[in-house]
C-alpha positions in Angstrom: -4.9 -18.7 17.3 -3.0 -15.8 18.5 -4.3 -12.4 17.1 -1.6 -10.2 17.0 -1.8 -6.8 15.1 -0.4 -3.2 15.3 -3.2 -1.3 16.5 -5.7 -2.2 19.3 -9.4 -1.6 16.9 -10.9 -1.3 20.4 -9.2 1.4 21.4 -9.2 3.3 18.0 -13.3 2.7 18.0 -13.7 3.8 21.7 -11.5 7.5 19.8 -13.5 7.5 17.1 -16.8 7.5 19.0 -15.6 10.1 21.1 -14.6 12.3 17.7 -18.4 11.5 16.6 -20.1 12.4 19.7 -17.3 15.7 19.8 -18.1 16.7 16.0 -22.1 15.9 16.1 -21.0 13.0 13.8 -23.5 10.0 13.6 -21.5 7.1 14.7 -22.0 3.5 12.3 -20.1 0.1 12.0 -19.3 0.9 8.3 -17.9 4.4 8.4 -15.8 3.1 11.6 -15.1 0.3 9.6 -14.1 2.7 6.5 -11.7 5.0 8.9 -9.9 1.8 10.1 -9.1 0.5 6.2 -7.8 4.5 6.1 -5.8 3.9 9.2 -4.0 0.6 7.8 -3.7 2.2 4.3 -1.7 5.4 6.5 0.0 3.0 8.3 1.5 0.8 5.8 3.0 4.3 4.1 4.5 5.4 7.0 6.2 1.8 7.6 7.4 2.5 4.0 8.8 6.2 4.6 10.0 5.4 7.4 12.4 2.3 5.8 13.6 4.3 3.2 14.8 7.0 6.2 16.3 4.1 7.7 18.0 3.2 4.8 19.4 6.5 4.5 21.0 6.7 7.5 23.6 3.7 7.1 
């Protein structure tokens, strides 16, 4: 089965373990796991602002 999806999680760890190492931040599955449910939950939003801007403009 394919696996496509909107943001590359390997990527968005490889930045997030960067911002821990950067902040003094102890890294851990669950609160990368915990940032990426945030991410979706901004992402979906801004899909949904970003309609209703679209559907303004016609």
């Amino acid at each position: 089965m394919k696996n496509d999806t909107a943001i590359n999680t390997f990527e968005v760890e490889k930045l997030f373990k960067e911002y821990c190492d950067e902040n003094k931040m102890e890294f851990s599955e669950e609160k990368f796991k915990e940032f990426l449910k945030f991410l979706e939950i901004d992402f979906y939003d801004w899909i949904k602002e970003n309609l209703t801007h679209f559907q303004s403009l016609k």
